[in-house]
C-alpha positions as CSV (number, residue, x, y, z in Angstrom):
1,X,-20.0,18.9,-36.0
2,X,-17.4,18.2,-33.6
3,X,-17.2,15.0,-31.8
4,X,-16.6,13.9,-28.1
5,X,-15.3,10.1,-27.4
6,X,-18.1,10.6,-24.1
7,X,-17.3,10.8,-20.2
8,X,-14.2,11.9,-19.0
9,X,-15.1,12.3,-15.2
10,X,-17.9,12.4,-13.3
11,X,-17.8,14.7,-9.9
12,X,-20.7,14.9,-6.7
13,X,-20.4,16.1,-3.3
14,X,-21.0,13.8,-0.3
15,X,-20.8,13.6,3.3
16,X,-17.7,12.1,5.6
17,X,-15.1,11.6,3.3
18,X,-14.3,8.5,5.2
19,X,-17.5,7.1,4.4
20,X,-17.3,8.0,0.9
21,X,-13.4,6.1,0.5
22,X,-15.4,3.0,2.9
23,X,-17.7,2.9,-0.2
24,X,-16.1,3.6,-3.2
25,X,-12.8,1.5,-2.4
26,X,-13.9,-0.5,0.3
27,X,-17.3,-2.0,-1.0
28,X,-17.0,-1.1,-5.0
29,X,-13.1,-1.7,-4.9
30,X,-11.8,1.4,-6.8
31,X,-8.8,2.6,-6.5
32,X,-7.9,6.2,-5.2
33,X,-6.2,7.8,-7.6
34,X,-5.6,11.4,-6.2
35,X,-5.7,13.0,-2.7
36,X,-6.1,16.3,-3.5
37,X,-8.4,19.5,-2.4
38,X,-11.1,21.4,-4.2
39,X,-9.2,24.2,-5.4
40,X,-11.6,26.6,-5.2
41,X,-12.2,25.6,-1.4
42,X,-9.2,24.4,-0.1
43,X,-10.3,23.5,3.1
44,X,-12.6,20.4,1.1
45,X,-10.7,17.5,-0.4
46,X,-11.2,16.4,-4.0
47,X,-11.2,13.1,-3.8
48,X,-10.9,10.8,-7.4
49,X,-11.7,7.4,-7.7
50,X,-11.0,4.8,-11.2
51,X,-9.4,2.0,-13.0
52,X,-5.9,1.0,-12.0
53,X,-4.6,4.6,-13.8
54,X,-7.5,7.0,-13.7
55,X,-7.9,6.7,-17.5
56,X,-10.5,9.1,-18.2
57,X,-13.9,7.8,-18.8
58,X,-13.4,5.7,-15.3
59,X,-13.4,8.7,-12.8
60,X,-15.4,9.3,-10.4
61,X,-14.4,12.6,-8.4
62,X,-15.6,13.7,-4.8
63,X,-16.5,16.7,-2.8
64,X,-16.7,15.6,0.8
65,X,-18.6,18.1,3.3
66,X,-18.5,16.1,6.7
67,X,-21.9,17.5,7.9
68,X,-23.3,18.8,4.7
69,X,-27.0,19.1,4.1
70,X,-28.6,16.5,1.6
71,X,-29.4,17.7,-1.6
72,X,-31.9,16.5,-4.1
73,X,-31.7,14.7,-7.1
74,X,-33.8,16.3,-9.9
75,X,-33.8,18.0,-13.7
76,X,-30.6,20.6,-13.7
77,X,-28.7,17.3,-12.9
78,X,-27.1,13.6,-13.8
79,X,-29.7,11.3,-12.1
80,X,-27.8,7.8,-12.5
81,X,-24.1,7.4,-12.6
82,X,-23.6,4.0,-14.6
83,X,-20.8,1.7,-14.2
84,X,-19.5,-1.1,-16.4
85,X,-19.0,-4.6,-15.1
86,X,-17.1,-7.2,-17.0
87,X,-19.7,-10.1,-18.6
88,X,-20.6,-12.8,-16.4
89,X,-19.5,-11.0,-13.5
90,X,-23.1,-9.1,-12.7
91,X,-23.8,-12.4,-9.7
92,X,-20.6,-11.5,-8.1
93,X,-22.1,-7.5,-7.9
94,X,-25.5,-9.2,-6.7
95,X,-24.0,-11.0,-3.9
96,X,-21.3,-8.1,-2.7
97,X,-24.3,-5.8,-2.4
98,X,-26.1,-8.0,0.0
99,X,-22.8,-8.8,1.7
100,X,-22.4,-5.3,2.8
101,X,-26.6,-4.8,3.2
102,X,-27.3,-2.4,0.5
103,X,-30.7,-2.4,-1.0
104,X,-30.8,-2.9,-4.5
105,X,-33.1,-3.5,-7.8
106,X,-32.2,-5.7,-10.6
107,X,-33.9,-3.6,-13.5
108,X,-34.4,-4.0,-17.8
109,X,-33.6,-1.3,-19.6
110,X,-32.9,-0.9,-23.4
111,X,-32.1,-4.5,-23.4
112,X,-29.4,-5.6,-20.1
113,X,-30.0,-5.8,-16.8
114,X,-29.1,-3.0,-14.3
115,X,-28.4,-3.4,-10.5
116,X,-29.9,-0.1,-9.1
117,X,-28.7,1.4,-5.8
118,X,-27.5,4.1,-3.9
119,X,-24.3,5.1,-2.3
120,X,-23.7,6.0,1.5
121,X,-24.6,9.5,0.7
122,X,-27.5,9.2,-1.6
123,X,-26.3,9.1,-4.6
124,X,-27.9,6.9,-7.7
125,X,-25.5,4.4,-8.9
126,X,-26.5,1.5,-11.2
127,X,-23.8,-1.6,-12.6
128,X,-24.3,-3.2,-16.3
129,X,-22.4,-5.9,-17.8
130,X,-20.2,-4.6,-20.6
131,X,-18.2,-6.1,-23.2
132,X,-16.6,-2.5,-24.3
133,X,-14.1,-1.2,-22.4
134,X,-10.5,-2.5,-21.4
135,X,-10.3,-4.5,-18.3
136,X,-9.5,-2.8,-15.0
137,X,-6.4,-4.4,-13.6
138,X,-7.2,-2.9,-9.9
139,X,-7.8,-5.0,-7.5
140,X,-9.1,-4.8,-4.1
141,X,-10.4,-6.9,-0.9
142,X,-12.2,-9.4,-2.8
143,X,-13.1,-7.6,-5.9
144,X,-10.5,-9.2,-8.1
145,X,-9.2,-7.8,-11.5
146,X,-11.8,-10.3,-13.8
147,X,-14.9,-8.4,-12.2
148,X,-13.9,-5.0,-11.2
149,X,-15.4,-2.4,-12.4
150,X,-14.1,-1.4,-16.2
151,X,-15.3,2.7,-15.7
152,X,-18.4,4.3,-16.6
153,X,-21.5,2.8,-19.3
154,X,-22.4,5.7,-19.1
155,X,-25.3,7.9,-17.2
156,X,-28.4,9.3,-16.9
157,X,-29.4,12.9,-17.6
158,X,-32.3,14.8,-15.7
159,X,-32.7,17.9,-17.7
160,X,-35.7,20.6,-17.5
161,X,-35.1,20.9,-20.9
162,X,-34.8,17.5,-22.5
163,X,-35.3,18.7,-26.0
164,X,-32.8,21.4,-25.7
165,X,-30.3,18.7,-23.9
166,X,-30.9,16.2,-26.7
167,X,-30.2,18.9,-29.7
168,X,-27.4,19.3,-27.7
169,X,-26.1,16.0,-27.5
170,X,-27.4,15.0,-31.2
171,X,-26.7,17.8,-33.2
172,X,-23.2,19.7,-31.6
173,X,-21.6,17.1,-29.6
174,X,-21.5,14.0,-32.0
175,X,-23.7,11.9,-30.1
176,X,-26.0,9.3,-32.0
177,X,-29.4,8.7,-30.9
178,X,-30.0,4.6,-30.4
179,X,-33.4,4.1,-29.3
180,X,-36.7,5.5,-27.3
181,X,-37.7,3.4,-24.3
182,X,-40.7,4.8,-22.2
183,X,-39.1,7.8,-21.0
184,X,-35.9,7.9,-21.9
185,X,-34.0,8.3,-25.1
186,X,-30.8,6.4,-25.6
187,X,-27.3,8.5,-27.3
188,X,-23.8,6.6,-28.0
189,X,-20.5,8.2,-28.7
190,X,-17.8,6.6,-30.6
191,X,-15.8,5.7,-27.5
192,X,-15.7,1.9,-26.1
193,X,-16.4,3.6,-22.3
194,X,-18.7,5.9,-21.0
195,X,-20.3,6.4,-24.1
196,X,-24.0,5.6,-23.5
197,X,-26.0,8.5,-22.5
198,X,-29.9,8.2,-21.4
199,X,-32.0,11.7,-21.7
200,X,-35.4,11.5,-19.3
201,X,-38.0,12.6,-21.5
202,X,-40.5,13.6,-18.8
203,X,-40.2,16.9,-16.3
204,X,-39.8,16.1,-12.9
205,X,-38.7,18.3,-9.6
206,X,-36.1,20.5,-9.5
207,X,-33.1,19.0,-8.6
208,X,-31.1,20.9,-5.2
209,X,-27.0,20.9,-4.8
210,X,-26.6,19.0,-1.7
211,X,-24.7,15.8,-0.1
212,X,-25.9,12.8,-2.6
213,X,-26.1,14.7,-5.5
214,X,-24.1,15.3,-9.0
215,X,-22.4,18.4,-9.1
216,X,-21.1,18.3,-12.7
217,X,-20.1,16.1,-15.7
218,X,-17.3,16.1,-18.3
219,X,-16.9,15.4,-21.7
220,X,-13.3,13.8,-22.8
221,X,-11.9,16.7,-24.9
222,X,-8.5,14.8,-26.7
223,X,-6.0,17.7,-26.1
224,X,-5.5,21.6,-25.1
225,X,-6.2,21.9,-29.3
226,X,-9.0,20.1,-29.8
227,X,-10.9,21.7,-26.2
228,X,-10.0,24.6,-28.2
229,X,-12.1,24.0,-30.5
230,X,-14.6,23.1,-28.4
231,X,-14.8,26.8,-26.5
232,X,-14.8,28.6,-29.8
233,X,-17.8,26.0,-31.0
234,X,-20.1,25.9,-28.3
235,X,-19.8,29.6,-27.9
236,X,-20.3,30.1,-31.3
237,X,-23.3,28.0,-30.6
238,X,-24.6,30.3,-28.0
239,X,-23.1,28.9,-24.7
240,X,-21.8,30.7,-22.2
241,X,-18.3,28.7,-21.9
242,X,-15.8,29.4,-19.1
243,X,-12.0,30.2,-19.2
244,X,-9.9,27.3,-19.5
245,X,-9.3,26.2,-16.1
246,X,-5.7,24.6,-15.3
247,X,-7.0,21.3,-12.7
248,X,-2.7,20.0,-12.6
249,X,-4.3,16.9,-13.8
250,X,-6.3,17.7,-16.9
251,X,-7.3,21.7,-18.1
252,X,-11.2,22.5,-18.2
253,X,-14.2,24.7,-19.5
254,X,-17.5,24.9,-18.2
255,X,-21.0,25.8,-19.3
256,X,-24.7,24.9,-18.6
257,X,-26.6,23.9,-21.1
258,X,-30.1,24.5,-22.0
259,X,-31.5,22.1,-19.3
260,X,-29.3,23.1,-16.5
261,X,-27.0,20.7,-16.1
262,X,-23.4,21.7,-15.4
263,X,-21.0,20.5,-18.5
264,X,-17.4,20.1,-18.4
265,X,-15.1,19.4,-21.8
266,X,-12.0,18.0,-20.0
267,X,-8.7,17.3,-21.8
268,X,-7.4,13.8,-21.7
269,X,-3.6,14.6,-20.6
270,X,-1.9,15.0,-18.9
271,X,-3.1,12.8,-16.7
272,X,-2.7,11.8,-13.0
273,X,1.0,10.3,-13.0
274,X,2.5,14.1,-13.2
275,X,2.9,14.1,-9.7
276,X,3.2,10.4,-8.7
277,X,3.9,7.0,-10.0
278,X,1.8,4.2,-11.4
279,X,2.5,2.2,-8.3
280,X,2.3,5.1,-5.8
281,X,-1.3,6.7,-7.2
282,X,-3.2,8.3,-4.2
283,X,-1.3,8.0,-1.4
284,X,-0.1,11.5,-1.0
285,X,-2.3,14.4,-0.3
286,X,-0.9,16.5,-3.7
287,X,-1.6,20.4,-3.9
288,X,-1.2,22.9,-6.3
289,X,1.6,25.2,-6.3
290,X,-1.1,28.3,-5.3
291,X,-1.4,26.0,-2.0
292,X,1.6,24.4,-1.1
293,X,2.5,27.2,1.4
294,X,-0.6,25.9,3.5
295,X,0.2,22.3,3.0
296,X,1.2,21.9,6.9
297,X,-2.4,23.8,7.8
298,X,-4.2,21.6,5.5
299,X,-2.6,18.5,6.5
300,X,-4.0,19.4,10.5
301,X,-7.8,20.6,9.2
302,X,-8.6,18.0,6.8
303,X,-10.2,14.9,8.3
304,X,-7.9,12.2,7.7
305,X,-8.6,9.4,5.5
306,X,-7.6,5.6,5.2
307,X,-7.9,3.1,2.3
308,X,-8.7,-0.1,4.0
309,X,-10.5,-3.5,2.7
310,X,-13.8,-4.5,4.1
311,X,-13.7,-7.8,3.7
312,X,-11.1,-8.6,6.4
């Protein structure tokens, strides 16, 4: 069996993409790592929010479409992106949520208490205290370093196949199942950060790409060998795995699994200082050589963007 450490990154489309950075940076205080474009629509930014350095297992990635339909969040997809909080630190999340008048629920599951809300956009986003996971040494507006967010806990999986997407994660991708609680069924990787995975046991509607909705996730893969390893296996285990897939910041392989969900296996390195510094991360809109010749054009159609606090 091979093994992965958990989440590497986490992508969904949304609407404006100024209302996504207003959100992300401005009210959840990440930072934004990379200003790039999808590059399989180049005329859409990728946007990629994390921790101070976009470690892997802390991003967050964006498809903005400025006028896009909603979708709906159903099986085929990641219902709850989870974040980890530092302990002690969930009262501060409490009271920035109803600073900036966002609806929320403070709900038990498996033993901690989540805060359950959704972004501008739609999307299902829920903050747990963790003790795993390094500190994030971003900070931003008034989220200071000692309670920013660390990077993922983890998410939540809609499948239409839960038994298929748990035989998945149990018996090919290392995952270790934890408990049962109503309907859903706890998994942990080895890693200290996005590691927790929760299955929904029950069918519900069919999920529908669209603004608000998760568009794929990926599983940390340590190098080009060891995703290697990863194509040959899951083919060999009767996926349908993709080409690798060179992303500038990290290569790629795709497949959908039994219960529809979009997978990724994404390499750690190298990383998202190959084009900028530490100190400079996400300033820059950055393109891939295929594009640079339309970096002038792209520059003049993309709606521009600005990373300003909200709580001036």
């Amino acid at each position: 069996m091979k093994k992965t450490a958990g989440i590497h990154h986490i992508s969904a489309i949304v609407g404006h993409p100024q209302e996504n950075v207003d959100f992300y940076a401005g009210v959840l205080g990440l930072r934004l790592i990379k200003k790039t474009i999808n590059f399989d629509d180049p005329e859409t930014y990728h946007l990629y929010f994390g921790d101070d350095a976009g470690s892997p297992g802390t991003i967050i990635t964006f498809f903005p479409w400025a006028g896009g339909q909603p979708g709906r969040i159903g099986d085929g997809q990641v219902g709850v992106t989870s974040y980890a909080v530092p302990k002690g630190s969930l009262s501060f999340w409490e009271n920035r949520l109803k600073k900036f008048n966002i609806s929320y629920t403070k709900t038990p599951r498996f033993g901690d208490t989540y805060l359950q809300f959704n972004d501008t956009h739609g999307l299902r986003l829920e903050l747990v205290e963790r003790a795993q996971g390094k500190p994030n040494n971003w900070s931003f507006g008034d989220v200071s370093s000692d309670v920013a967010i660390k990077g993922f806990a983890g998410a939540t999986l809609f499948s239409s196949n839960p038994e298929k997407t748990i035989q998945l994660l149990e018996e090919y991708m290392g995952f270790e199942k934890i408990s049962t609680e109503g309907n859903f069924t706890r998994f942990q990787s080895y890693g200290d950060i996005g590691n927790i995975i929760d299955v929904k046991t029950t069918p519900g509607v069919r999920g529908l790409m669209g603004t608000g909705t998760v568009h794929h996730i990926a599983w940390r893969a340590k190098n080009d060998i060891d995703q290697s390893e990863w194509q040959e296996y899951l083919r060999d285990n009767g996926y349908g795995v993709t080409p690798v897939r060179d992303r500038n910041y990290f290569n790629a392989i795709y497949f959908r699994e039994h219960g529809e969900i979009l997978f990724e296996i994404a390499t750690d390195p190298p990383g998202f200082s190959v084009d900028e510094s530490y100190e400079t991360l996400g300033q820059d809109l950055k393109l891939p050589k295929q594009y640079e010749q339309y970096r002038a054009y792209l520059n003049n159609s993309l709606i521009p963007i600005e990373i300003k606090s909200l709580d001036r």
